[in-house]
Structures are given as structure tokens and as C-alpha cells.
DSSP file (Angstrom, degrees, kcal/mol; ACC not computed):
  #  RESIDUE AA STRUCTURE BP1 BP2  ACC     N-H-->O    O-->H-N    N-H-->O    O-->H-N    TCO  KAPPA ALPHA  PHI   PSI    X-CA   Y-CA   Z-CA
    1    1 A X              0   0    0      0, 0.0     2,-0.3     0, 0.0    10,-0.2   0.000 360.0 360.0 360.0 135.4    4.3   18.4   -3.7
    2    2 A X  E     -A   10   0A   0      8,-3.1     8,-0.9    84,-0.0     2,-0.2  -0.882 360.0-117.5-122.4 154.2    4.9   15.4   -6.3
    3    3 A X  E     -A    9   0A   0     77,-0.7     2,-0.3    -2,-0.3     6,-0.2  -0.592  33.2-143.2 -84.2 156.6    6.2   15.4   -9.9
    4    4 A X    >   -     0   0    0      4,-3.6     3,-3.0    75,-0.2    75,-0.2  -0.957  28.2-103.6-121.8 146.3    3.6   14.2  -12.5
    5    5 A X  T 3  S+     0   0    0     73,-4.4    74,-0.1    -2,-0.3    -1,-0.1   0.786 121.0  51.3 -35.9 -38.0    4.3   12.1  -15.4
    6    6 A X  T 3  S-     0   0    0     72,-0.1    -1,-0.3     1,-0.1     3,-0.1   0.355 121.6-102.1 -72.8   5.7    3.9   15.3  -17.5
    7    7 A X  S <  S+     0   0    0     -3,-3.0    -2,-0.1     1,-0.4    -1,-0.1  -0.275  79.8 128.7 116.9 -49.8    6.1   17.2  -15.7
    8    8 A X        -     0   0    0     -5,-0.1    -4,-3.6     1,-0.1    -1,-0.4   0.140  53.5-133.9 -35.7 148.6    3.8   19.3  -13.6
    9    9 A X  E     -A    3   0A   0     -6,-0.2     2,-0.3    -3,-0.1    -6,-0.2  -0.511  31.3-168.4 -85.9 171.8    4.5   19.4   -9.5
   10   10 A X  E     -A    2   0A   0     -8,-0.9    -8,-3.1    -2,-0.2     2,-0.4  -0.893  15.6-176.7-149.2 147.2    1.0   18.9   -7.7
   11   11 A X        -     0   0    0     -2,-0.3     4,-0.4   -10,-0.2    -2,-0.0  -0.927  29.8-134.3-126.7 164.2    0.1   19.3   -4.3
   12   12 A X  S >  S+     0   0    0     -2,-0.4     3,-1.6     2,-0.2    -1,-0.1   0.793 104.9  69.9 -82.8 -19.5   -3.2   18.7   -2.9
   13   13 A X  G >  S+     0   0    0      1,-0.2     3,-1.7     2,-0.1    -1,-0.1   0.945  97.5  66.7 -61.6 -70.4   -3.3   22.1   -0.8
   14   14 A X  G 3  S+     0   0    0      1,-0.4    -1,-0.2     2,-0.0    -2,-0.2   0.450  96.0  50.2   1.7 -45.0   -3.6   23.3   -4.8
   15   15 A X  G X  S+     0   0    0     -3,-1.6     3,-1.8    -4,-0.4     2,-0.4   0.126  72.9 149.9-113.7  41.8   -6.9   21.8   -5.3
   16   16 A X  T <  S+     0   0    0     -3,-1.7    88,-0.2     1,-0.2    87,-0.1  -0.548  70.9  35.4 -44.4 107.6   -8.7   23.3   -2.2
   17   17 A X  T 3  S+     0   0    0     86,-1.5     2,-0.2     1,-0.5    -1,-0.2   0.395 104.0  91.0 102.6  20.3  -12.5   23.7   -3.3
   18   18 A X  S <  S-     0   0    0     -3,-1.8    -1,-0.5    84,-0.2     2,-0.4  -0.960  80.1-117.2-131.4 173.8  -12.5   20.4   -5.6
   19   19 A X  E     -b   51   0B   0     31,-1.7    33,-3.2    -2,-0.2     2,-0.4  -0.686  34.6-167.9 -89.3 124.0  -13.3   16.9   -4.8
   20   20 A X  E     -bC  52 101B   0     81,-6.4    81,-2.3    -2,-0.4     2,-0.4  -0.979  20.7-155.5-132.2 152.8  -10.2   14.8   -5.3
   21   21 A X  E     -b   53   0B   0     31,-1.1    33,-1.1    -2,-0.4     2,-0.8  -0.932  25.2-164.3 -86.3  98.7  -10.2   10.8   -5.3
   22   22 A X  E     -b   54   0B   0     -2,-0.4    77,-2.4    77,-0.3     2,-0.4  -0.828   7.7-163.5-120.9 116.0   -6.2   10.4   -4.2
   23   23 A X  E     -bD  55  98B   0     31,-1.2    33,-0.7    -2,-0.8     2,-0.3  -0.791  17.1-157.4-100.1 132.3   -5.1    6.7   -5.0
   24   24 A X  E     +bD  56  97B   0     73,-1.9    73,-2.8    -2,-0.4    72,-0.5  -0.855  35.8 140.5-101.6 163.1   -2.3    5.2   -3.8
   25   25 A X  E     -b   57   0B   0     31,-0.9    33,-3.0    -2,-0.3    34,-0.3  -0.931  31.8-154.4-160.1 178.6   -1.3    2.3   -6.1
   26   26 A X    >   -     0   0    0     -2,-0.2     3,-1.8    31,-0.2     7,-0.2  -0.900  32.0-112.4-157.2 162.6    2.2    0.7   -7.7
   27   27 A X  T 3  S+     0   0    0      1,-0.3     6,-0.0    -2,-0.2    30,-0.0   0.473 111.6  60.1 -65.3 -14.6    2.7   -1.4  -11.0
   28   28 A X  T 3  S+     0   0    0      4,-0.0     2,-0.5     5,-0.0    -1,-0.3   0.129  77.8  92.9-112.7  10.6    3.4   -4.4   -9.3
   29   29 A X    <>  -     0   0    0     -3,-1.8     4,-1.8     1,-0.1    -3,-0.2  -0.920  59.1-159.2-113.5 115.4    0.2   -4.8   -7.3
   30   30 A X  H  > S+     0   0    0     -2,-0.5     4,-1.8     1,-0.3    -1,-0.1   0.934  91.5  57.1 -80.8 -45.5   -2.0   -6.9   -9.4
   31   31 A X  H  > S+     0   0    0      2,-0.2     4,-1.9     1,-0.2    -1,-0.3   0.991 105.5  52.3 -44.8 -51.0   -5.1   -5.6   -7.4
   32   32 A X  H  4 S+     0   0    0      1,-0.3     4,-0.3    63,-0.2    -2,-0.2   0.931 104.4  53.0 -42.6 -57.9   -4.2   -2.1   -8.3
   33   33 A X  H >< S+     0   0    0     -4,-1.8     3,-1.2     2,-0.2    -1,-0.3   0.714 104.8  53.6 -65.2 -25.0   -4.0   -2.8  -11.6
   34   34 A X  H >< S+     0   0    0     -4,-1.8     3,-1.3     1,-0.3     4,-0.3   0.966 102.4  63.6 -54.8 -63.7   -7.8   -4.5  -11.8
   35   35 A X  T 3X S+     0   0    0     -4,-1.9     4,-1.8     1,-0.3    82,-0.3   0.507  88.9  73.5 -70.3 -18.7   -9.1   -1.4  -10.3
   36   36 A X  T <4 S+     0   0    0     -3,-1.2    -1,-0.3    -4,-0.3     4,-0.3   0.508  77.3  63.6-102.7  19.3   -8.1    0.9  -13.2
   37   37 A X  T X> S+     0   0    0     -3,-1.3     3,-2.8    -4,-0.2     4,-1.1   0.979 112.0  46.6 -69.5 -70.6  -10.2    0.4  -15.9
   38   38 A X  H >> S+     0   0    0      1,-0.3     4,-2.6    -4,-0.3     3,-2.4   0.951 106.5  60.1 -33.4 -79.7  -12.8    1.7  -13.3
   39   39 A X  H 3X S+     0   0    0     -4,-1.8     4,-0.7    76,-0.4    -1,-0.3   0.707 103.7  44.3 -16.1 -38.6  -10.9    4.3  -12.5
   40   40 A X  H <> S+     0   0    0     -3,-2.8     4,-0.9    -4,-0.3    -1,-0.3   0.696 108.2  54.0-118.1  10.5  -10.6    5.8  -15.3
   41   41 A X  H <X S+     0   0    0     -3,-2.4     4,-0.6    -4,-1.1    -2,-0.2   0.505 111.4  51.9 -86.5  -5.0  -14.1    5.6  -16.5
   42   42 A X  H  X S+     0   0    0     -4,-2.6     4,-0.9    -5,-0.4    -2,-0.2   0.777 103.6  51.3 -64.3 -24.5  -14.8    7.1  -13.4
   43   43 A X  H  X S+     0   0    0     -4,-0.7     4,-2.6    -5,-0.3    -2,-0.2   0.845 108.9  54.9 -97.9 -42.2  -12.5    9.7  -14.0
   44   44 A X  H  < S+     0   0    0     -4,-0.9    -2,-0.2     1,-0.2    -3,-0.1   0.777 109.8  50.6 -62.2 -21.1  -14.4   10.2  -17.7
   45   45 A X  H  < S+     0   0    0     -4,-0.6    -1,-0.2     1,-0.1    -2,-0.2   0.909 128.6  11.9 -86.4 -37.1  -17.8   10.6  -15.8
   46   46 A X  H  < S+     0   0    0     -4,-0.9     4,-0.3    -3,-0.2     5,-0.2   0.722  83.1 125.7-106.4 -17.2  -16.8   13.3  -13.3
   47   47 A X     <  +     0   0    0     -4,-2.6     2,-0.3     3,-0.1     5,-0.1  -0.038  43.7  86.6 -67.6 167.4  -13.7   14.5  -14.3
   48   48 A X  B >  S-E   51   0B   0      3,-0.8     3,-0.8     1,-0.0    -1,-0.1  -0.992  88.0 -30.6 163.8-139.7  -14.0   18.8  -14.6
   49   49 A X  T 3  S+     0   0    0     -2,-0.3    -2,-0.1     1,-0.3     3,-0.1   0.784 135.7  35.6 -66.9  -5.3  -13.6   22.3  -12.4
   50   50 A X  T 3  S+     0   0    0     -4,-0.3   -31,-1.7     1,-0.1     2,-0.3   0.698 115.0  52.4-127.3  11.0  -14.8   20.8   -9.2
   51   51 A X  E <   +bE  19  48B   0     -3,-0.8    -3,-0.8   -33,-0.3     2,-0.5  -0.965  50.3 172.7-157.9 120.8  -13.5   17.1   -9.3
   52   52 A X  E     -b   20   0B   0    -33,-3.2   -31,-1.1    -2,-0.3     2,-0.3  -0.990  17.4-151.2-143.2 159.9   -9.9   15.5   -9.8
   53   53 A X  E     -b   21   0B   0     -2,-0.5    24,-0.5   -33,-0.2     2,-0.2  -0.888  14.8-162.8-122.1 158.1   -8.7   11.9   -9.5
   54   54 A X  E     -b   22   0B   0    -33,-1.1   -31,-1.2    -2,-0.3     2,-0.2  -0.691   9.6-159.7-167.8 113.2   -4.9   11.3   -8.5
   55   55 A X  E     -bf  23  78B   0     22,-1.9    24,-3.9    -2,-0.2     2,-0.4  -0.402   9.3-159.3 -96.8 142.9   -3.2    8.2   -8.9
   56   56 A X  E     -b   24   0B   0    -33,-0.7   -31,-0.9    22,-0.2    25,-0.1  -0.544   7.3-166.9 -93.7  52.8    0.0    8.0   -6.5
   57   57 A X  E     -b   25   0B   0     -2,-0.4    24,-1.9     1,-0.2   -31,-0.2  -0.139  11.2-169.1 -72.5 121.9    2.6    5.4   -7.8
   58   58 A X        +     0   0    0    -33,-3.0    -1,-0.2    22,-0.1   -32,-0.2   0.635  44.9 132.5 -78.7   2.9    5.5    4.3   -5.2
   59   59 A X        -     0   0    0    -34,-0.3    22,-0.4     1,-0.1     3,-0.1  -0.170  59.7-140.4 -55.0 143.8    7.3    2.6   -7.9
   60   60 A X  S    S+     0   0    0      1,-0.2     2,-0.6    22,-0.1    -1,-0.1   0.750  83.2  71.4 -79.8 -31.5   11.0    3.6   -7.8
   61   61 A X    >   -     0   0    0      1,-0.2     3,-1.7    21,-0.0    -1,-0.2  -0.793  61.8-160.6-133.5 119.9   11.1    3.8  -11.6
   62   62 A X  T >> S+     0   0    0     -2,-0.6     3,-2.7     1,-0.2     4,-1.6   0.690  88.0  61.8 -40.9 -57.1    9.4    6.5  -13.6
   63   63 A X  H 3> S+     0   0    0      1,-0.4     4,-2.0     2,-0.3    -1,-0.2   0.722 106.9  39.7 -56.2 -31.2    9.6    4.3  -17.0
   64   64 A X  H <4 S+     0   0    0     -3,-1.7    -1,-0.4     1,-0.2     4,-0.3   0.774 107.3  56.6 -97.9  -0.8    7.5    1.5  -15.9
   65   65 A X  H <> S+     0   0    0     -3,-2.7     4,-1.7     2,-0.2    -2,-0.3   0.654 112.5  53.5 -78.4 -35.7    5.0    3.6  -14.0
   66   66 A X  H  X S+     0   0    0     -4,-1.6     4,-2.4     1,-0.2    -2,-0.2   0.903 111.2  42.6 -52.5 -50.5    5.0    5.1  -18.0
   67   67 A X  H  X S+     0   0    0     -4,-2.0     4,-1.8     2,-0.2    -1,-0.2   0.721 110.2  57.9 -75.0 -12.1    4.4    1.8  -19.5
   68   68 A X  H  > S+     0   0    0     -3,-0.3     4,-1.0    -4,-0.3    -1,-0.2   0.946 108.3  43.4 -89.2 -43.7    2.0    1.1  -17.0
   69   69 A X  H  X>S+     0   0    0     -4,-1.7     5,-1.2     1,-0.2     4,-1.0   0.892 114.3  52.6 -26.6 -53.4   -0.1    4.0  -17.8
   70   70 A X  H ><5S+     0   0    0     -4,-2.4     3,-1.1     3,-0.2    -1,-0.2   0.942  94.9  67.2 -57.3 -49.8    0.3    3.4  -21.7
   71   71 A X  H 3<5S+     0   0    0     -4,-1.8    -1,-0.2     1,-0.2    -2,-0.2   0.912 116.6  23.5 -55.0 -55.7   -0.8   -0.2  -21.6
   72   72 A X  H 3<5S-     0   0    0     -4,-1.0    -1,-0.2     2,-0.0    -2,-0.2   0.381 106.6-121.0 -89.6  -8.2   -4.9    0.8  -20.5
   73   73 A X  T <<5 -     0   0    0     -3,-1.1     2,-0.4    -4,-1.0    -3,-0.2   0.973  40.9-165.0  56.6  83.1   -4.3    4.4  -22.1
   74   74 A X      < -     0   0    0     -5,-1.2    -1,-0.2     2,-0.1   -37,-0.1  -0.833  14.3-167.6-119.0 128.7   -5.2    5.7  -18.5
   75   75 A X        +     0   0    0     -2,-0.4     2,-0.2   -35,-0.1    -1,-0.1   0.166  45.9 100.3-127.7  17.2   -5.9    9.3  -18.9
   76   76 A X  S    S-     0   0    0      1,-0.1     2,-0.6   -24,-0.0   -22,-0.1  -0.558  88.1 -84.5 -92.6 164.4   -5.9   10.9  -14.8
   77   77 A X        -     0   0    0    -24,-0.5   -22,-1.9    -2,-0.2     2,-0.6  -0.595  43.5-156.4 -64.4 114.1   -3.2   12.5  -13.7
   78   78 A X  B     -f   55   0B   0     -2,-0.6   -73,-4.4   -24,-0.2     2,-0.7  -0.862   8.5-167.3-120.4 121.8   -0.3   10.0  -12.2
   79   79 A X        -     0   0    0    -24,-3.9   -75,-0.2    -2,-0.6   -70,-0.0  -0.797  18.9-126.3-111.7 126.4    2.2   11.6   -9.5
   80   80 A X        +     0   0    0     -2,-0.7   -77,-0.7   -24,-0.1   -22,-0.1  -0.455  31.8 166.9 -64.8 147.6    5.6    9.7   -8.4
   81   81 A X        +     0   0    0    -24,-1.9     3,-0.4   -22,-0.4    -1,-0.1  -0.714  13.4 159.5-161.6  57.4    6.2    9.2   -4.7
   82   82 A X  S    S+     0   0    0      1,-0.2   -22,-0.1   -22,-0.1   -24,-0.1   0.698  75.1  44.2 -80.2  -1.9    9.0    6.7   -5.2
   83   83 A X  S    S-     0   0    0    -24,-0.1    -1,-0.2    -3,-0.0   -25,-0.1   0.374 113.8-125.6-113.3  15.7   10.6    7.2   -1.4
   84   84 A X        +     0   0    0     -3,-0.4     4,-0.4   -27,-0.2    -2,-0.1   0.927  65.6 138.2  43.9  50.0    6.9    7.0   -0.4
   85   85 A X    >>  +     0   0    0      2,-0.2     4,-2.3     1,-0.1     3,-0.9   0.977  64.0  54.0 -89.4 -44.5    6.8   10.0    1.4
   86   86 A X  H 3> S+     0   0    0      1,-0.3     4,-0.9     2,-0.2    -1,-0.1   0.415 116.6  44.8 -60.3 -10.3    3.6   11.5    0.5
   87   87 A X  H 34>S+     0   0    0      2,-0.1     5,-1.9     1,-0.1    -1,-0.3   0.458 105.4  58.3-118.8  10.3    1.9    7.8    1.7
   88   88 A X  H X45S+     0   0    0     -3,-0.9     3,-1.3    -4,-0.4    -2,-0.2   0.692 105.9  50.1 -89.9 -46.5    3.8    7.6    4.6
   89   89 A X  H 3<5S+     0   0    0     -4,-2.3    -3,-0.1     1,-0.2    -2,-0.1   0.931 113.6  45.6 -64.7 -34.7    2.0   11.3    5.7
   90   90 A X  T 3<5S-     0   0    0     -4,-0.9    -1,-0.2     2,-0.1    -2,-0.1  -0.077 118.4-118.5-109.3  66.3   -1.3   10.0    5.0
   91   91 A X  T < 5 +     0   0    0     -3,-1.3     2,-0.5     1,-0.2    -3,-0.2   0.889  61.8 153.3  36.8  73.9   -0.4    6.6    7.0
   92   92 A X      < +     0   0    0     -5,-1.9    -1,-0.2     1,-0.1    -2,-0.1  -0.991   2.3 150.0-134.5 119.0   -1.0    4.6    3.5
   93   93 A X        +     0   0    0     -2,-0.5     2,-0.2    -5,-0.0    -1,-0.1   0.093  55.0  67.8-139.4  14.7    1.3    1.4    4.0
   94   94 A X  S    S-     0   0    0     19,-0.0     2,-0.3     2,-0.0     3,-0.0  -0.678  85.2-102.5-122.9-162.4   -0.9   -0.9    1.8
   95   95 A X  S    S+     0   0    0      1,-0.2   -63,-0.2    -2,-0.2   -64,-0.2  -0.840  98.1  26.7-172.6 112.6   -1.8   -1.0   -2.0
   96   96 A X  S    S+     0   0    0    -72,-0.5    17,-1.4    17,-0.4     2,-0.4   0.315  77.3 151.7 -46.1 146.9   -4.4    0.0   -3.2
   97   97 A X  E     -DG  24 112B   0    -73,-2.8   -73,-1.9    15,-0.2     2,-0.6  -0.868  20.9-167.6-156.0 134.5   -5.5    2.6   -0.7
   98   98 A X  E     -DG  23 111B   0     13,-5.7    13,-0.7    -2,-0.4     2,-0.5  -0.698  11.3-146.3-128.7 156.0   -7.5    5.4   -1.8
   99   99 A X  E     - G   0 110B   0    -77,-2.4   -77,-0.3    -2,-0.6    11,-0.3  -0.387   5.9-153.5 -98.0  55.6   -8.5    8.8    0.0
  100  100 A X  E     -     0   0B   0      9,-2.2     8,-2.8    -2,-0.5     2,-0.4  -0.026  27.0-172.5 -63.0 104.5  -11.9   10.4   -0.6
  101  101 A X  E     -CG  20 107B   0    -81,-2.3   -81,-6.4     6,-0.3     6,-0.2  -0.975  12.7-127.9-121.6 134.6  -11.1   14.0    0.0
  102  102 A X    >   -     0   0    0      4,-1.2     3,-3.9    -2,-0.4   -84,-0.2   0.004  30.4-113.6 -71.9 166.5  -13.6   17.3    0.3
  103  103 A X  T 3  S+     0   0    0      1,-0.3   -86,-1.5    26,-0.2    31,-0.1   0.504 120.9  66.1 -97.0  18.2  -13.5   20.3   -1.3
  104  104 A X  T 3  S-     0   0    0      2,-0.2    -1,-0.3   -88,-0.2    35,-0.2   0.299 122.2-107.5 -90.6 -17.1  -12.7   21.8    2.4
  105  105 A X  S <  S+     0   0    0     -3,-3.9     2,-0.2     1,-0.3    -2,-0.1  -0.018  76.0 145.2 103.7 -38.0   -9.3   19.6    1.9
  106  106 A X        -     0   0    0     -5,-0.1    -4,-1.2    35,-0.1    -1,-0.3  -0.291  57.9-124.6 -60.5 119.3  -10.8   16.7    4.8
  107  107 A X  E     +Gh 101 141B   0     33,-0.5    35,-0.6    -6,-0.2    -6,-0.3  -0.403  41.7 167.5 -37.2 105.5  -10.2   13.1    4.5
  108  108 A X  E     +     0   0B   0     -8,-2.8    35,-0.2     1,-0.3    -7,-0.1   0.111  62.2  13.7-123.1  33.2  -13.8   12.1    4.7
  109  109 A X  E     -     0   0B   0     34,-0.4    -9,-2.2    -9,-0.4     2,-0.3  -0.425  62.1-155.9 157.2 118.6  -13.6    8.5    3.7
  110  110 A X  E     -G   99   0B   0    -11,-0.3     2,-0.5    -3,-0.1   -11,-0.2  -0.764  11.5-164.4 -93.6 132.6  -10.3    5.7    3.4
  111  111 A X  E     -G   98   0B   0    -13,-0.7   -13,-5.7    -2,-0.3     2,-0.5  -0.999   1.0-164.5-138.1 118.0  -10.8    2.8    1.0
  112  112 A X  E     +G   97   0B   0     -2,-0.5     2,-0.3   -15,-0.2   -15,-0.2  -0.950  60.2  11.6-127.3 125.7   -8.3   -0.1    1.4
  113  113 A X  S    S-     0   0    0    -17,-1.4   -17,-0.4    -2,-0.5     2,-0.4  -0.854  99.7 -37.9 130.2-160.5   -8.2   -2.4   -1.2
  114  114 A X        -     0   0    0     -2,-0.3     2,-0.3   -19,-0.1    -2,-0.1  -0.957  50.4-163.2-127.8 175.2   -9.7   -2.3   -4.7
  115  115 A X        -     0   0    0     -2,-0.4     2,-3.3   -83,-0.1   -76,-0.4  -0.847  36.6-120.4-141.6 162.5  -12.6   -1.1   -6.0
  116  116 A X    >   -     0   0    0     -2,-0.3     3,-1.8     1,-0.2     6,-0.1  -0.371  42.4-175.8 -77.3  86.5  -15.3   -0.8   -8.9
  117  117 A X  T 3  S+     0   0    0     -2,-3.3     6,-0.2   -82,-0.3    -1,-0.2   0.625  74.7  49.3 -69.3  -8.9  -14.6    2.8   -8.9
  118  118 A X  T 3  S+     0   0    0     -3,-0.1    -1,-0.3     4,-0.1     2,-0.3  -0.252  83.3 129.2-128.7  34.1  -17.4    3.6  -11.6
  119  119 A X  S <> S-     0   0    0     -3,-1.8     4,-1.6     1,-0.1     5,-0.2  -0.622  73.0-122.3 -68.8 137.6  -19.8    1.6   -9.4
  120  120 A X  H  > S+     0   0    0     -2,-0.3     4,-0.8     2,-0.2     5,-0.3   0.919 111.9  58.6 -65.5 -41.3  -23.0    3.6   -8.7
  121  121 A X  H >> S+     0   0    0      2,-0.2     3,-2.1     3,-0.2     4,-0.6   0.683 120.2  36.0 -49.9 -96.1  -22.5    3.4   -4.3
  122  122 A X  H >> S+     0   0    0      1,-0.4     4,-1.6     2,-0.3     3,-1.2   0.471 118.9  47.3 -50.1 -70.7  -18.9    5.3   -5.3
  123  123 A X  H 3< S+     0   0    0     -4,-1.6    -1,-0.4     1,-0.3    -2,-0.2   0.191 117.5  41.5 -74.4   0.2  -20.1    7.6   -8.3
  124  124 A X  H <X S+     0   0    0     -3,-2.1     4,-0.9    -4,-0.8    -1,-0.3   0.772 111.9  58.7-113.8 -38.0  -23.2    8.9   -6.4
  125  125 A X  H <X S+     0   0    0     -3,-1.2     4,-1.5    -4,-0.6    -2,-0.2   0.762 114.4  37.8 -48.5 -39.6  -20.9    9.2   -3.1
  126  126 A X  H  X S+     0   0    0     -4,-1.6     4,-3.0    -5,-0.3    -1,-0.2   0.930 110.1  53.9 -84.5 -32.2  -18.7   11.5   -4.9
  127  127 A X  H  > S+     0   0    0     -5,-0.3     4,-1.2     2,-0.2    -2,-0.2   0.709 108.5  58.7 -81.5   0.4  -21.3   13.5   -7.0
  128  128 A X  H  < S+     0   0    0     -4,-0.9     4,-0.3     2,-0.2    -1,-0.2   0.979 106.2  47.5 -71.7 -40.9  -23.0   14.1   -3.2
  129  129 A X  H  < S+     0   0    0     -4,-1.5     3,-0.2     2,-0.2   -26,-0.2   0.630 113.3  50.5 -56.6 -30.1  -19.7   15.7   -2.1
  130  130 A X  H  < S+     0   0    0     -4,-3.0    -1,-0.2     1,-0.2    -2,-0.2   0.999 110.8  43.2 -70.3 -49.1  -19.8   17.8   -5.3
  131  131 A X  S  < S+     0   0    0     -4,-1.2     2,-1.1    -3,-0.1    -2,-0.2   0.299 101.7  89.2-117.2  -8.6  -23.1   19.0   -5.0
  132  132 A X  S    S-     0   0    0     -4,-0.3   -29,-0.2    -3,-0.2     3,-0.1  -0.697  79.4-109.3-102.2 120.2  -22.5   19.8   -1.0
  133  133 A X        -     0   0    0     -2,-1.1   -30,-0.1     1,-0.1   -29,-0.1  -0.127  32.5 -93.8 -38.3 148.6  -20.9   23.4    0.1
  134  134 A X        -     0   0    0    -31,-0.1     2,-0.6   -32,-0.1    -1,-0.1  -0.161  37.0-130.1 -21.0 123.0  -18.0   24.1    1.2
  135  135 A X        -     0   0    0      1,-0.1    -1,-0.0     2,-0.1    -3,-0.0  -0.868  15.2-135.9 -94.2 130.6  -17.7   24.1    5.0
  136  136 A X        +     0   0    0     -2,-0.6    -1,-0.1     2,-0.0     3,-0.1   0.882  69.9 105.5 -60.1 -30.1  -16.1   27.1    6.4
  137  137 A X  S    S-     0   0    0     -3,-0.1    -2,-0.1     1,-0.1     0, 0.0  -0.205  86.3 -97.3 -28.1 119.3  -14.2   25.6    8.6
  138  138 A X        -     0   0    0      1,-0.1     2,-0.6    -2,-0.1    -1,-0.1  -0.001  49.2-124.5 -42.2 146.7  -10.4   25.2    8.1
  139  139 A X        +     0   0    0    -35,-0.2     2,-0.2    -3,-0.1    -1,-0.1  -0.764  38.2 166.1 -96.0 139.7  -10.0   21.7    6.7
  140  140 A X        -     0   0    0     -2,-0.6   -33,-0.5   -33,-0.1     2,-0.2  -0.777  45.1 -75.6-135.2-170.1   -7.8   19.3    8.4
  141  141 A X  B     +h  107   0B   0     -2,-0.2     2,-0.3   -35,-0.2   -35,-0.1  -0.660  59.4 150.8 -92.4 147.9   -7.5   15.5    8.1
  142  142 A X        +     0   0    0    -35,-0.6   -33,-0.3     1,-0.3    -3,-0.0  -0.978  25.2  42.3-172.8 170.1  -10.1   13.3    9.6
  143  143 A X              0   0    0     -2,-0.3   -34,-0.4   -35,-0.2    -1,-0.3   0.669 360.0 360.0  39.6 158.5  -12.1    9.7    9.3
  144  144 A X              0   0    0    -36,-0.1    -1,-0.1   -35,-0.1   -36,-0.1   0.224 360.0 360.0-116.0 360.0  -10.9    6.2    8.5
């Protein structure tokens, strides 16, 4: 569970049965920042009941993780992980690094670096994983 800039905790067990995009990022990583203009028209093309994007920040202090938000009007959900526990569990020790998770909860694709997130390869990748059932299987973590 993470605080969110609005207050809200979130955990990811929470959104079991949507497709979530889970970015790690920080304010001071000049890649990061490239990548979120995509990002958040990606997040304006898909976002809704079956689909969430969540931006990670390790930055240690909420207020510029605020300003960083502000400057681009960035309009996903951003959760603090400033003792970087939540990228340390999923073995995220660079920046960007982003998680393609299923709506079964399973890692099914790692992205290190950044990316044109509102690129057609990405935005048809994700809308297969919407469009794909549920597996019944318990979900666990899996692929690189």
C-alpha cells in the first residue's frame, strides 16, 4: 500500500481485474520526465473501469513530486515510495522502469527505460490485454 498525492492509499492487489501500467519514475531523472507527456496521453486514451496507469515516484519529498506533476498538468494517479520499498519488491533499481500488469494481477511485460507510451506497438499491446479474459488461475508475478 502507497499514499497518493490526493491522499488516497493504493495497493495494486485493489485493482485485481484491471489492466494497470505501474511506472516507476523520480523528478530528477530527465528520462522520466520525457516519457510523460506520453504517458499521460496514454492515460487519456485508455484510462476507465478496466485500465489504470500508476506513476511511482521515489523522491523523498512530497512537494517536488507536486510541482513535478503541476508543471505538465499530469492527470494519472502518482503514489510516493520515498524509502523505495514498493520498487525494491518488484526488483525496480533503475529509472524509468515500468510494469505491464494483467487483470489476473501477473507481471506480463518489464520496460526499462523510457518510452513513447501513446505509441501504437504500446497502445494496441495494452488494449489486447483489455480485450483478453481473465485467467482463472491465481495470479502471481512472472516475465522480464
Amino acid at each position: 500500500r502507497l499514499p497518493s498525492l490526493d491522499g488516497a492509499e493504493q495497493s495494486l492487489s485493489a485493482l485485481r481485474g484491471r489492466v494497470v501500467l505501474l511506472n516507476f519514475w523520480a523528478t530528477w531523472c530527465k528520462p522520466c520526465e520525457d516519457e510523460m507527456p506520453a504517458m499521460q496521453r496514454l492515460y487519456e486514451q485508455l484510462a476507465g473501469p478496466s485500465f489504470e496507469l500508476l506513476a511511482v515516484s521515489v523522491d523523498e519529498e512530497r512537494g517536488e513530486v507536486e510541482r513535478f506533476r503541476d508543471r505538465p498538468g499530469l492527470g494519472f494517479p502518482i503514489l510516493l515510495d520515498p524509502q523505495q520499498r514498493a520498487a525494491h519488491a518488484y526488483q525496480t533499481f533503475r529509472f524509468p522502469e515500468t510494469l505491464l500488469v494483467d487483470a489476473d494481477g501477473s507481471v506480463v511485460e518489464r520496460y526499462i527505460g523510457p518510452k513513447e507510451w501513446d505509441a501504437s506497438a504500446y497502445v494496441e499491446r495494452i488494449r489486447r490485454l483489455l480485450e483478453a479474459e481473465v485467467p482463472s488461475s491465481a495470479g502471481g508475478v512472472g516475465g522480464d
